[in-house]
N, C-alpha and C positions, 0 to 999 in steps of 0.2 A: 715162943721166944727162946726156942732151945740153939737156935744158930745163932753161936751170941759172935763168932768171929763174922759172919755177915750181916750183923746190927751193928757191929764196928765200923766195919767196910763204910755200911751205910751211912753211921752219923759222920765219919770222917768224908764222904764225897757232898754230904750236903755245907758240912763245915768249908771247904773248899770251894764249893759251887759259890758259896757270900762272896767272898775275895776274888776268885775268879772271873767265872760265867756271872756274876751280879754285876761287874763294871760294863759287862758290853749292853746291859740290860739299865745301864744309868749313864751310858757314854755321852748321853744328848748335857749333860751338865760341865763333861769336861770339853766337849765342843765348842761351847758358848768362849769357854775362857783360850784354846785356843784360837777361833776366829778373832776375837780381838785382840791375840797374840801377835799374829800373823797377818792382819788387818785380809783375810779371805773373803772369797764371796760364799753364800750358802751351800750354792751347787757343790763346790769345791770342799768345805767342810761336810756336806753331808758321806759324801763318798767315803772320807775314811772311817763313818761309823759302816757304811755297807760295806766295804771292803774286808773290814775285820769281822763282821759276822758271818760272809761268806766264805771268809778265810778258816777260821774255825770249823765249818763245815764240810768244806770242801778237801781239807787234809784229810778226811777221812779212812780212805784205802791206803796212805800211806802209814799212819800209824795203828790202824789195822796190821798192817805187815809188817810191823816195827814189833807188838806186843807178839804178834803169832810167833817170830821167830826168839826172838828176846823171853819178856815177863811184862806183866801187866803195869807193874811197880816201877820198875826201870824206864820203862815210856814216860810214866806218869811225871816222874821225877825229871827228868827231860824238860816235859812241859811246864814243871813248877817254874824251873830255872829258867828257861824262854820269856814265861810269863813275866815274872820279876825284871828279866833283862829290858826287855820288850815296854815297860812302864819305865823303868830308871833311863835308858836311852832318850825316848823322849823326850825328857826334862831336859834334856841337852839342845835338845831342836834347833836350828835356827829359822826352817824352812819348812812348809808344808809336804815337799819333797822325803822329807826327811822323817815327817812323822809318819807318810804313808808307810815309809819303809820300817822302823820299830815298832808301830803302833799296829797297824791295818796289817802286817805281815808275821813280826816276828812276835808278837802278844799274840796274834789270831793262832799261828801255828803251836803258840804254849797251849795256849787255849781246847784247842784241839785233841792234844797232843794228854792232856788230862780229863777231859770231858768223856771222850770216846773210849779209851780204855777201859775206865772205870765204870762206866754203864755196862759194859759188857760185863766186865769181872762180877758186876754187881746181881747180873742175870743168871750168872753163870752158881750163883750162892743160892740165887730164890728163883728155881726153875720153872716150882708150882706153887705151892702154899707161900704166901706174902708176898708172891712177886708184884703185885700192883703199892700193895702199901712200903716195899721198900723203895722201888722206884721212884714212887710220888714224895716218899720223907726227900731222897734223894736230891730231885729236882726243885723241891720247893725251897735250897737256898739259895736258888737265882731268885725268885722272889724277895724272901727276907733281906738280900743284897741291894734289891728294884727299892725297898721301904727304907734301907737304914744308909746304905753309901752315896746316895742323892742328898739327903742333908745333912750328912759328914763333911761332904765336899763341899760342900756350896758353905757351909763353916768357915772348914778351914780355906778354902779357896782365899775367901776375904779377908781373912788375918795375916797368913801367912805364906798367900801367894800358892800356884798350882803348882809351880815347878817343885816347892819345900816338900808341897804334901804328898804330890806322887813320889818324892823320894823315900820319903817314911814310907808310904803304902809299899812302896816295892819292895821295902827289908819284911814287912809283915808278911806279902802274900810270897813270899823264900821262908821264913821261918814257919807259919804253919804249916804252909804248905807240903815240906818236908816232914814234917811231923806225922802229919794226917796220913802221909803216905807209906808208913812204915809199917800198918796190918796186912795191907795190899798183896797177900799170899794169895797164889790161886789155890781153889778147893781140893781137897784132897779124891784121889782118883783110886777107887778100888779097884781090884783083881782084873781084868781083861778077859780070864778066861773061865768067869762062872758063866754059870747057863742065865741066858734070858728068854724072853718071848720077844718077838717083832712088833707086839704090840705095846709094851709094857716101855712107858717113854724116858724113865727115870736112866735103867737099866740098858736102853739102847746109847742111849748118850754117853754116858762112860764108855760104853764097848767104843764111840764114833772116837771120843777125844784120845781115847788111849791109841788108837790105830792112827788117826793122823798126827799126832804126836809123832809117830814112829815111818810115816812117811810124809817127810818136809814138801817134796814135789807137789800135794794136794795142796799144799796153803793157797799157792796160786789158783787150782783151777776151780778149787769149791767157787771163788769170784766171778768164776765164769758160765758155772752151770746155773747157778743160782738167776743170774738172768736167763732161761728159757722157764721159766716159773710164772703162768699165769699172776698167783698170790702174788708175786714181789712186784710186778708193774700196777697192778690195783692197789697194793697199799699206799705202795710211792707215789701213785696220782694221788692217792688222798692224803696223804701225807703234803703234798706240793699245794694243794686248792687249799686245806684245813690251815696250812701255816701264811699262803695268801692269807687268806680273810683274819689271822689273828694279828698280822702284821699293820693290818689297815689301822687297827687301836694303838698298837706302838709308837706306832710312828706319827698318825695324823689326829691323834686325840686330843694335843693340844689346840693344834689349828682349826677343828673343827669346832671348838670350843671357843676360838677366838673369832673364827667365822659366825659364831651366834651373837655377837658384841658381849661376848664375856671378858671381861679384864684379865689382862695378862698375868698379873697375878694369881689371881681366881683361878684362872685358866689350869695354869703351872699343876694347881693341886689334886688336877684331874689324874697326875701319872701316880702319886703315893694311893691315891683311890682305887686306879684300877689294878695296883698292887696289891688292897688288900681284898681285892675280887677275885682274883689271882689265884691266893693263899685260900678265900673259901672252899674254893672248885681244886686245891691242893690235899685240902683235908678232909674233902667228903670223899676222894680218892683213898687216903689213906687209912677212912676210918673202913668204909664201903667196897671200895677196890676189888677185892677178892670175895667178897661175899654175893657176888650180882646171882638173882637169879637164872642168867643166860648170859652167852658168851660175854668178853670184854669189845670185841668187834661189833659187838652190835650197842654195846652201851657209847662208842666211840658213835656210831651212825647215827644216833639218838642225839647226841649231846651237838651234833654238827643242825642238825634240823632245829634241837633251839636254838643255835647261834643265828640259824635264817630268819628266825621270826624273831628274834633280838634287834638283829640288826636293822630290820625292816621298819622297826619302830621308831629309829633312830629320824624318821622321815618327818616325826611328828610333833618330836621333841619340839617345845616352844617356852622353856621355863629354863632358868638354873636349878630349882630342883627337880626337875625331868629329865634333867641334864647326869647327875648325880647317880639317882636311882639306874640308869641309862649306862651308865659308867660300870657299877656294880655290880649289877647284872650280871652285862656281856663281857663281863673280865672273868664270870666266874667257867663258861665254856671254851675258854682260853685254859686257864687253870687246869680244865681235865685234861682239854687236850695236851696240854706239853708235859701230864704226868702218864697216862696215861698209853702212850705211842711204845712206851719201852714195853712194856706188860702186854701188849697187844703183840708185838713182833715174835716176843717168845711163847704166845700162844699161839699163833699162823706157823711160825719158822721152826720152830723145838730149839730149845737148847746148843744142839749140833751146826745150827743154820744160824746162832744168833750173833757170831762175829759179822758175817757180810750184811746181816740182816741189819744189825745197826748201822753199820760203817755208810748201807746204801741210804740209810734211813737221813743219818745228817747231811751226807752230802744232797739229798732233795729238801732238806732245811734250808740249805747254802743256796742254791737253787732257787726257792721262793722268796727269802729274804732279798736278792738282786731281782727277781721280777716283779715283786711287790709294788715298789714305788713308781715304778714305769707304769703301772696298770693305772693309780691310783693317782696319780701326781701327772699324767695324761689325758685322764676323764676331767679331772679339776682344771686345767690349762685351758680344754678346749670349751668348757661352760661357764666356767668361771663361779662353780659351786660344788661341793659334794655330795650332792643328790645322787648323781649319777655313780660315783663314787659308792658311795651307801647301798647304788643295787648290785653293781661289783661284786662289794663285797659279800652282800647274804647270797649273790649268783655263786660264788667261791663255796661258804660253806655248804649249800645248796648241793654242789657237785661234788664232794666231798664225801658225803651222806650216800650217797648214788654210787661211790665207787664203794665204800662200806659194807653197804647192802646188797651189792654185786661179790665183793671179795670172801660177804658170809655165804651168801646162797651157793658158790664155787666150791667152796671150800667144806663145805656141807654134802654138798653130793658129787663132785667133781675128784674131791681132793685124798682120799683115803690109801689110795692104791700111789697116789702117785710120790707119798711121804716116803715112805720105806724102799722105795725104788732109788731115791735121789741123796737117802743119806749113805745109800749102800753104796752108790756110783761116786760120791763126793768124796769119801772117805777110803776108796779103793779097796773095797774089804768084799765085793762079789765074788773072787774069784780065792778068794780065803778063807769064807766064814760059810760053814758047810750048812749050820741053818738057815739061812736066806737066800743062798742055791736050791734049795728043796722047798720054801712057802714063801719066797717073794712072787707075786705075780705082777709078769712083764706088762710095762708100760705099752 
């Protein structure tokens, strides 16, 4: 616990994550009250929740390039401001039109715009020792958000109308939001010119950040090398199939609940469930994370193989509490995964690779969140069940687990030589740094 300004960082990104990243993770409650806002069809309201999750995603490289040249801080505060705007706009709506564009765009890109920086900055403090357990603290206030702003809202929805209450929420998530952002220093950067070893990953990574620090022209092309990287297409498949299959409970866990003749109330309380399945698989992260006896890439390939035989269960389910236990469960292989993925990246990518490594990271979040429903919500149209849907999804984690164990085996015997070649190349320092002119060996 001696980095106490990066356990600041930390509890201030998961304080942030409630207010923020926690409404897109409870949007389906402010949906309801738009559609019969706006008297919409479903098709139509669904959209603006995927819109704004892919939106959040997909900004990625640009506010990547926003914090590179900038501060991590200054982004982030950007985003607070968006997000705030982005919710208070809305209330103004008249038209569905209207909310796509404050809601779906300009909250998705606050969204963004605070999420992404701050994971990095966050990595960039816990490179090696606690980087799973800061991560996971991190990440688990979209959860705590998924458990407590679904029946705040739906509160105050009723007394006091949605328009009152997103306006109060939107002065809350501007005032913490600012707040929480005000540690948001990046780490302090020693010497440049002590001696290191090529192996020694602590010591390399300051030598990287200090050198591109000092040539801007690499912000651009680290973006570009980084894809000829075997590692970066296997993780991101797995990262694309793993966020498939956790998306199918997001989204279709009520319906498939209601497709069992479960009451739609009943139903409802299957999402505060699989929030606190979530949070399980958030804090055996947090407590376990860093202590695994073998890699985190391989505890990640593990945790996808039980999501296959979770979900395959789901075939069998014939009870409301089958139903329950079922919920629980496979919320809690969700839970790793979306803590998890950070800790994993800066153990494949290092430290030096961990800007584009995230940045690729959420735009294949963005990615599988718009291809999710189309997979899932196509199989169920054309049977008129989700059965089919059900093997989808354990097919998703299933293939997941496969690029995993693919990305460890690569990265085990493929990948040693090709680390220190590519930080040297990304950061322009080959033809300047006289020891890895003498003991780098060419690619």
């Amino acid at each position: 616990m001696d980095n106490k300004r990066g356990w600041t960082i930390a509890f201030c990104v998961f304080i942030i994550n409630i207010f923020i990243i926690g409404v897109i993770h409870t949007v389906s409650v402010i949906l309801v009250e738009l559609q019969r806002e706006f008297n919409s069809t479903t098709t139509a309201i669904g959209w603006v929740g995927s819109v704004s999750t892919a939106t959040i995603c997909s900004m990625s490289p640009l506010s990547c390039f926003l914090y590179e040249l900038t501060s991590h801080r200054k982004v982030a505060i950007i985003g607070v401001v968006l997000s705030a705007a982005g919710i208070l706009l809305t209330t103004f709506a008249t038209d569905l039109v209207t909310v796509f564009l404050t809601f779906s765009i300009v909250y998705g890109i606050g969204g963004n715009f605070v999420y992404n920086p701050l994971m990095n900055l966050l990595s960039c403090y816990f490179p090696n020792d606690n980087c799973s357990r800061a991560t996971s603290l991190a990440v688990s206030g979209t959860a705590v958000g998924m458990l407590t702003l679904g029946p705040i809202f739906s509160f105050c929805f009723t007394w006091y109308g949605w328009r009152l209450t997103l306006r109060i929420f939107s002065i809350i998530i501007l005032l913490v939001g600012v707040v929480c952002c005000i540690p948001f220093d990046a780490p302090p950067i020693k010497d440049a010119d002590s001696t290191y070893s090529i192996h020694d990953d602590e010591k390399r990574t300051e030598k990287c950040v200090v050198v591109a620090e000092e040539k801007p022209k690499d912000i651009f092309m680290k973006y570009l090398l980084i894809l000829k990287l075997v590692e970066h297409w296997l993780f991101n498949l797995a990262i694309i199939f793993s966020t498939c299959a956790a998306m199918f409970n997001l989204i279709y866990l009520v319906s498939v609940a209601e497709s069992m003749a479960f009451p739609p109330k009943i139903a409802s309380h299957m999402v505060a469930i699989s929030a606190g399945g979530q949070l399980i698989g958030r804090f055996l992260c947090i407590i376990g994370g860093d202590k695994l006896p073998f890699p985190r890439v391989v505890a990640m390939c593990l945790t996808c193989l039980l999501g296959t035989g979770i979900t395959v269960t789901l075939l069998f389910v014939d009870s409301y509490a089958m139903f329950i236990v079922y919920t629980i469960i496979s919320s809690i292989p969700m839970g790793i995964h979306w803590s998890l993925i950070y800790s994993v990246a800066v153990e494949i990518f290092g430290i030096a690779r961990n800007s584009e490594a995230v940045g690729y990271l959420t735009v294949s979040i963005g990615l599988a969140a718009l291809g999710a429903p189309m997979a899932f919500g196509k199989a169920f149209d054309a049977t008129g069940s989700y059965n089919t849907s059900i093997v989808v999804c354990a097919a998703f984690w299933f293939m997941s687990s496969l690029c995993y164990f693919a990305l460890y085996v690569y990265d085990s015997c493929c990948n040693s030589t090709n680390n220190d070649k590519y930080i040297a190349v990304s950061t322009g320092i080959v033809a300047e740094d006289k020891f890895i002119r003498e003991n780098a060996t060419p690619v």
